[in-house]
LOVOTOR-530952 format. One record per atom (N, C-alpha, C): atom name; residue number from 1; residue in three letters; x, y, z. Coordinates in steps of 0.001 Angstrom, whole numbers, plus 524288, in hexadecimal, padded with zeros to 5 digits. Layout:
// residues N
+-------+-----+---------+-------+-------+-------+
: atomo : num : residuo :    xx :    yy :    zz :
+-------+-----+---------+-------+-------+-------+
:    CA : NUM :     ALA :     X :     Y :     Z :
...
+-------+-----+---------+-------+-------+-------+
END
This chain:
// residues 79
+-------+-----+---------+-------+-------+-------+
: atomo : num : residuo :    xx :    yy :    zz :
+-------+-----+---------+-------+-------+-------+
:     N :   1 :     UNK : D3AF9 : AFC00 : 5A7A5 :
:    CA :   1 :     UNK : D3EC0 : AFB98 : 5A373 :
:     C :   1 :     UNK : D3D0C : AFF33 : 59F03 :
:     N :   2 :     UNK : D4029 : B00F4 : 59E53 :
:    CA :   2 :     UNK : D3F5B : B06E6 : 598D4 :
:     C :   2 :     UNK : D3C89 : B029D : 593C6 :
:     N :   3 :     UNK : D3A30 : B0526 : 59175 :
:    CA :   3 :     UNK : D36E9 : B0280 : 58CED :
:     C :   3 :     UNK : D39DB : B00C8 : 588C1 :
:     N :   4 :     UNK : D3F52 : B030F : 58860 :
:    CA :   4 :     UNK : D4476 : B02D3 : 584A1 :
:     C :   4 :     UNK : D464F : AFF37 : 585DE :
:     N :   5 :     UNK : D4708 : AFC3C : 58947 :
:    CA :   5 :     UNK : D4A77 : AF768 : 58B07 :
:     C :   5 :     UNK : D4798 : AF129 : 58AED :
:     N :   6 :     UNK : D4AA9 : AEDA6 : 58965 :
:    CA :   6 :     UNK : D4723 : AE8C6 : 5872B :
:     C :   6 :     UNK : D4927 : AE520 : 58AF9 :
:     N :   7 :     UNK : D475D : AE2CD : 58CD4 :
:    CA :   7 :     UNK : D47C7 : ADF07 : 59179 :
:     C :   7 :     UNK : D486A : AD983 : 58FA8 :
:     N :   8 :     UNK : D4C3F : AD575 : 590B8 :
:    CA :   8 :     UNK : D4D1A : AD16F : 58EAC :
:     C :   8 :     UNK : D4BCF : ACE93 : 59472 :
:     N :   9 :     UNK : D4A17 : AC6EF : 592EC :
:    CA :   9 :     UNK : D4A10 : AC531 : 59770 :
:     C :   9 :     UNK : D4ED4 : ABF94 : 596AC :
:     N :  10 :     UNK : D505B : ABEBF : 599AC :
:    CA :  10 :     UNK : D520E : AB916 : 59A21 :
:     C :  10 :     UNK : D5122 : AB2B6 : 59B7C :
:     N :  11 :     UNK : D5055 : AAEAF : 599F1 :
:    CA :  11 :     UNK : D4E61 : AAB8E : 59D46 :
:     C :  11 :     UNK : D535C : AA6D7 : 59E14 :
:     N :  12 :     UNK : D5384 : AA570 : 5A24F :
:    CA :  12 :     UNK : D581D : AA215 : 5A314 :
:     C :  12 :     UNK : D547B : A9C2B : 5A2A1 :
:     N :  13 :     UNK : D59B9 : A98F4 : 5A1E6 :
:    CA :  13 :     UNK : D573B : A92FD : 59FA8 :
:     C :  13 :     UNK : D55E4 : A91CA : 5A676 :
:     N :  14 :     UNK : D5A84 : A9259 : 5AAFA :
:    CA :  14 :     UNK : D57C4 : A9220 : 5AFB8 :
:     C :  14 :     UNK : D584D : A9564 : 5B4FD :
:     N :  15 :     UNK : D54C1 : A965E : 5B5A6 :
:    CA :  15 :     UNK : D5440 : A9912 : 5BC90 :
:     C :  15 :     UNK : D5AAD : A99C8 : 5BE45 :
:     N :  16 :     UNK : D5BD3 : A9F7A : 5BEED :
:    CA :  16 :     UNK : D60E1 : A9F95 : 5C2CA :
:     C :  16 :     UNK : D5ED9 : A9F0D : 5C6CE :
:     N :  17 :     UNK : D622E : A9D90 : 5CBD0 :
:    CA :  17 :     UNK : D610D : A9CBA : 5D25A :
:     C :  17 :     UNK : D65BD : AA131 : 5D423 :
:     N :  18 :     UNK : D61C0 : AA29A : 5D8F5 :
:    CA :  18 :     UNK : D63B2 : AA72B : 5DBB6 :
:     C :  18 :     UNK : D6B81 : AA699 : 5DAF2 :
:     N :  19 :     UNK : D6BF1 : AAAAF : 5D955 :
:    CA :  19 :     UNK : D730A : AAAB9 : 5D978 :
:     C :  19 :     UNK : D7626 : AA837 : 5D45A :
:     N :  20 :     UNK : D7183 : AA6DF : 5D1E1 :
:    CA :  20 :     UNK : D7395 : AA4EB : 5CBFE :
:     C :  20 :     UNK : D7532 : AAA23 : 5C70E :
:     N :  21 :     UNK : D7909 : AAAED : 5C3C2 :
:    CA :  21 :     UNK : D78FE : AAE9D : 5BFD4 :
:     C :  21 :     UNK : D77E6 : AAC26 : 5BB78 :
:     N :  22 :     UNK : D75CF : AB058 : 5B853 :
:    CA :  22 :     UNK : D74FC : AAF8E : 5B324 :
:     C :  22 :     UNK : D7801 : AB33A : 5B056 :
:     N :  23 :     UNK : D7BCA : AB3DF : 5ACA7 :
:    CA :  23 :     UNK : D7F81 : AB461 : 5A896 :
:     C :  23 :     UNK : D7B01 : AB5CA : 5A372 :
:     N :  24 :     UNK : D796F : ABBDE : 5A161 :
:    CA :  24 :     UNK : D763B : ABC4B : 59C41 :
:     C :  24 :     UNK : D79DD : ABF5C : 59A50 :
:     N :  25 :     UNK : D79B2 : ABFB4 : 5942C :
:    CA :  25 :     UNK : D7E9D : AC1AF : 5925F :
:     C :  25 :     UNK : D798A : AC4D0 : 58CE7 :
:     N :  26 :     UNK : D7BFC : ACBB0 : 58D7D :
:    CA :  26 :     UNK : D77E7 : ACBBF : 58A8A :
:     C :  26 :     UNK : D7BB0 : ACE8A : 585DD :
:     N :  27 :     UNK : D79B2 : ACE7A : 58099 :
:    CA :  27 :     UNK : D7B9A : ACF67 : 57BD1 :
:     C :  27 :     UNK : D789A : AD5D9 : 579F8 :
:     N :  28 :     UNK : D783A : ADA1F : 57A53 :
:    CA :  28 :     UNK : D76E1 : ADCB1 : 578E3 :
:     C :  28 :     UNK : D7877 : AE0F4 : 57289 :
:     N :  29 :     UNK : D753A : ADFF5 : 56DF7 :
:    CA :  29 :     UNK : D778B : AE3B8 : 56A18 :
:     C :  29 :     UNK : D765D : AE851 : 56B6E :
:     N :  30 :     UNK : D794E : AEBAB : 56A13 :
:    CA :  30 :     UNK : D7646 : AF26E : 56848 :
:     C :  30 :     UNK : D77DD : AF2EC : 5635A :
:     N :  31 :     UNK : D7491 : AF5F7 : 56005 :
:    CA :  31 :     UNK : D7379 : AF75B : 55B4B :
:     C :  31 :     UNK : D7445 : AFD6D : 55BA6 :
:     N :  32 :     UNK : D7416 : B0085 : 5578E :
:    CA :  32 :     UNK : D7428 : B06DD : 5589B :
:     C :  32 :     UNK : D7542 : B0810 : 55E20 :
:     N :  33 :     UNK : D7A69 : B06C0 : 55F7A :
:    CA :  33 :     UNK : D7B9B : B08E9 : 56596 :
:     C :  33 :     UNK : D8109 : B0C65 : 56386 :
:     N :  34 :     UNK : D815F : B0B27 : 55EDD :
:    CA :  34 :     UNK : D882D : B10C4 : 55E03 :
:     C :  34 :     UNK : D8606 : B1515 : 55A94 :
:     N :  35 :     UNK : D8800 : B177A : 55C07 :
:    CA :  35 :     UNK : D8854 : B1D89 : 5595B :
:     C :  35 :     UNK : D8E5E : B2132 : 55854 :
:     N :  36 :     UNK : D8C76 : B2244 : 55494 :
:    CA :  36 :     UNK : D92FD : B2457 : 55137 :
:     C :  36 :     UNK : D935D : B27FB : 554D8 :
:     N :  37 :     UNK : D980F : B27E7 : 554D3 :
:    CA :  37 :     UNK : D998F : B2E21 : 55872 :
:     C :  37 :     UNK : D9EE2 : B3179 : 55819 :
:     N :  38 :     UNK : D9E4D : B34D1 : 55533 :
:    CA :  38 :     UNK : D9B2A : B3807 : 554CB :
:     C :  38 :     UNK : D9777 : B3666 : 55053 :
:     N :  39 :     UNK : D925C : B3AA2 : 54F4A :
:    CA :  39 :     UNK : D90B3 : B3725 : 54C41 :
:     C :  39 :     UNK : D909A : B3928 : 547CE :
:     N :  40 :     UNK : D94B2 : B3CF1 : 54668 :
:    CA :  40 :     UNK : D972A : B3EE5 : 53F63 :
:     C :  40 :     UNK : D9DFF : B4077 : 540F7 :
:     N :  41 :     UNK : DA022 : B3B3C : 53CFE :
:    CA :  41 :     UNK : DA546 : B3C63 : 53D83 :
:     C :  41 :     UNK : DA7FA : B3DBD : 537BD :
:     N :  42 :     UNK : DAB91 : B3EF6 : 53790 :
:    CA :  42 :     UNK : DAD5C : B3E98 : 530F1 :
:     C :  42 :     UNK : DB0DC : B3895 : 52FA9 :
:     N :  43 :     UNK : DB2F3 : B3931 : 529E5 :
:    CA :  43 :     UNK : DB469 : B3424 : 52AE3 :
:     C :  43 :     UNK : DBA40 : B32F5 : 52CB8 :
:     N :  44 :     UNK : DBBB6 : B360D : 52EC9 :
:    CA :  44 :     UNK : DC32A : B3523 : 53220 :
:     C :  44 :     UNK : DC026 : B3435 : 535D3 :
:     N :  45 :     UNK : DBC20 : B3619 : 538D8 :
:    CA :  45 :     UNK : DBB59 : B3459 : 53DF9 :
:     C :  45 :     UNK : DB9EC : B2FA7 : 53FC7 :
:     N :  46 :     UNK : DB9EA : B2D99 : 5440B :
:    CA :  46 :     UNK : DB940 : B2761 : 546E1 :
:     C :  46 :     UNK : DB302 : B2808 : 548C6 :
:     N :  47 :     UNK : DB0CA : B2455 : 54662 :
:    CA :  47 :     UNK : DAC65 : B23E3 : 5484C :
:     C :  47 :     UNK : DAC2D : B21A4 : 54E0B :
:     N :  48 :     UNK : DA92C : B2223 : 551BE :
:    CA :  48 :     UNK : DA919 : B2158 : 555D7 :
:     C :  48 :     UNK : DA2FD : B2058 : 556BB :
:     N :  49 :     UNK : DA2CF : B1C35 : 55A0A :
:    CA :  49 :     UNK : D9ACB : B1B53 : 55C4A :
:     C :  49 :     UNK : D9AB0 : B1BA8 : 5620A :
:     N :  50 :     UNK : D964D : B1B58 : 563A2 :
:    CA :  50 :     UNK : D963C : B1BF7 : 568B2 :
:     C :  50 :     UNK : D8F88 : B17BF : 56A23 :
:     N :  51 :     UNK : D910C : B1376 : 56E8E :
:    CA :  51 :     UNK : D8E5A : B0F85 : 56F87 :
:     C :  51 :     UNK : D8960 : B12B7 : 572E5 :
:     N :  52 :     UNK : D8657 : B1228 : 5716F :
:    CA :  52 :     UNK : D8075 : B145C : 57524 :
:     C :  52 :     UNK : D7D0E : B1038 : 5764A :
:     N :  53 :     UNK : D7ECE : B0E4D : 57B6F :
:    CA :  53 :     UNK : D7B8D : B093B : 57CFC :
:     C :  53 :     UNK : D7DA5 : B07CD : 582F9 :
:     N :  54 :     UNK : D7B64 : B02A3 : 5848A :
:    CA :  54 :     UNK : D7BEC : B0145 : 588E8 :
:     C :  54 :     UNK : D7F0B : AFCF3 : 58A0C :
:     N :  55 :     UNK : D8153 : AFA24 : 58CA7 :
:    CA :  55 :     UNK : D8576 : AF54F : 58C18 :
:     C :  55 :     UNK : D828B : AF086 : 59016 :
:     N :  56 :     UNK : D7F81 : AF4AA : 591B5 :
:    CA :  56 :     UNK : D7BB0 : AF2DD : 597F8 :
:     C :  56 :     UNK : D7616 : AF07B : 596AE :
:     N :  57 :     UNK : D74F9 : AED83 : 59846 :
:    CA :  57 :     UNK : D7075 : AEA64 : 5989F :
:     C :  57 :     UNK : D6B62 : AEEEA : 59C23 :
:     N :  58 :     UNK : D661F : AEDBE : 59C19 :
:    CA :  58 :     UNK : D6434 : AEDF7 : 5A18A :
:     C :  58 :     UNK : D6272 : AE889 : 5A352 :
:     N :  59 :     UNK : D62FD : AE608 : 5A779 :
:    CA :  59 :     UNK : D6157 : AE207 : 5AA04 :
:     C :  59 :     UNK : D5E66 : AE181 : 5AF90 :
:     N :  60 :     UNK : D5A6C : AE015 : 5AFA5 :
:    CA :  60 :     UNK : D5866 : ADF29 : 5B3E0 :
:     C :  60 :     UNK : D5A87 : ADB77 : 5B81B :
:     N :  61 :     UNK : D5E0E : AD949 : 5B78A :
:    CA :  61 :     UNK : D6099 : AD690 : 5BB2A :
:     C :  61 :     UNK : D6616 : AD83C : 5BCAF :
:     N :  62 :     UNK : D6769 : AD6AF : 5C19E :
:    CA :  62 :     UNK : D6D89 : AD854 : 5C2BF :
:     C :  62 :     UNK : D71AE : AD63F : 5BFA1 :
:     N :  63 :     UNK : D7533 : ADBF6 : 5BCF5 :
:    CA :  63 :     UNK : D7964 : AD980 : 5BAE5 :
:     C :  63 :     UNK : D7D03 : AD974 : 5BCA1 :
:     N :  64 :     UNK : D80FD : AD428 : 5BCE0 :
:    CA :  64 :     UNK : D8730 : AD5AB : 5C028 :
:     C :  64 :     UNK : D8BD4 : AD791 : 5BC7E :
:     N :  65 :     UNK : D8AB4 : AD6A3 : 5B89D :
:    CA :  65 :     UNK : D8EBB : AD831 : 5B5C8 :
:     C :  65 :     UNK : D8CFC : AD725 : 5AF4A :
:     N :  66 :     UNK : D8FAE : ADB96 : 5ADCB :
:    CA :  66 :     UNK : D8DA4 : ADD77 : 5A922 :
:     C :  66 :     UNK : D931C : ADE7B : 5A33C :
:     N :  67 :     UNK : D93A5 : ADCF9 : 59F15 :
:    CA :  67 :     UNK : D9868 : ADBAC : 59D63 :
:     C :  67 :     UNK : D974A : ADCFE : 59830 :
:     N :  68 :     UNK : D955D : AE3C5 : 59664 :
:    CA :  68 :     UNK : D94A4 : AE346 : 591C2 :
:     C :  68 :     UNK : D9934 : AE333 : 58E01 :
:     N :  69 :     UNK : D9843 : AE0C2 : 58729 :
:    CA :  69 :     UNK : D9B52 : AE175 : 584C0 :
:     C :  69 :     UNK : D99DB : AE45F : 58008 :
:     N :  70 :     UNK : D9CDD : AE92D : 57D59 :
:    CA :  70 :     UNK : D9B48 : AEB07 : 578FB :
:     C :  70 :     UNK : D9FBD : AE86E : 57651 :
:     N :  71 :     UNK : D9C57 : AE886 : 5709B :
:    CA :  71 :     UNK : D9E2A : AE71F : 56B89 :
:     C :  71 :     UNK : D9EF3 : AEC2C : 5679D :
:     N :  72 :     UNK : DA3DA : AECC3 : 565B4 :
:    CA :  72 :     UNK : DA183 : AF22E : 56157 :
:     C :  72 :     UNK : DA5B2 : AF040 : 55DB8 :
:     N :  73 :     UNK : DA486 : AF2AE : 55A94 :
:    CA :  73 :     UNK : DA6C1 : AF310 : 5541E :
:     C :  73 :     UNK : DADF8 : AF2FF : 55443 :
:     N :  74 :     UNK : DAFD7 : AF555 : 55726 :
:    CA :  74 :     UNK : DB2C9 : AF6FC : 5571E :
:     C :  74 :     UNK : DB6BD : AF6E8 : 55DD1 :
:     N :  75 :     UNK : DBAA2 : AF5F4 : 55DC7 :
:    CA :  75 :     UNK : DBD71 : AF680 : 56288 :
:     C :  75 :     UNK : DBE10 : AFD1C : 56449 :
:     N :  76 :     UNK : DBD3E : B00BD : 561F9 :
:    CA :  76 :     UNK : DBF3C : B0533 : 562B1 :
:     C :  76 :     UNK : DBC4B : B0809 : 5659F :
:     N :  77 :     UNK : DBC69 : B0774 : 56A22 :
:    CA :  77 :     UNK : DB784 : B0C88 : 56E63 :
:     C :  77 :     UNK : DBBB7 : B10F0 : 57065 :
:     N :  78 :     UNK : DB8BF : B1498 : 57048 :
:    CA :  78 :     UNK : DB92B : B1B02 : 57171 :
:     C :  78 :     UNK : DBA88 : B194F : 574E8 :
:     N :  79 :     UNK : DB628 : B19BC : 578BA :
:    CA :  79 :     UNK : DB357 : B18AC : 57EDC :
:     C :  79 :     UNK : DAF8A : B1522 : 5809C :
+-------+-----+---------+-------+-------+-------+
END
């Protein structure tokens, strides 16, 4: 595992048995992940940002399905 990445553990209250699921729901912030773009406009122009980040977990276990949601400021996406 790269030296950059922080490893969380879980502990369940009890033992799953073979064929049992477990349901973890994870909450992730990012901080400094937008950037203006362009990044000098005048002032008629529309500011615009652009998200630099991941939506994706890494996990050591198999995932079946994956359901991220972003939150932003605003309803208005480019792309």
């Amino acid at each position: 595992m790269p030296p950059s990445l922080v490893g969380y553990s879980v502990s369940l209250p009890e033992q799953l048995s073979k064929g049992e699921n477990f349901t973890l729901d994870v909450l992730a912030v990012y901080t400094h992940s937008l950037k203006p773009f362009p990044e000098k406009i005048t002032q008629a122009d529309i500011q615009l940002l652009v998200f630099e980040g991941s939506a994706y977990y890494l996990s050591p276990y198999e995932i079946k399905a994956r359901s991220p949601t972003i939150k932003l400021p605003q309803a208005r996406i480019e792309s």
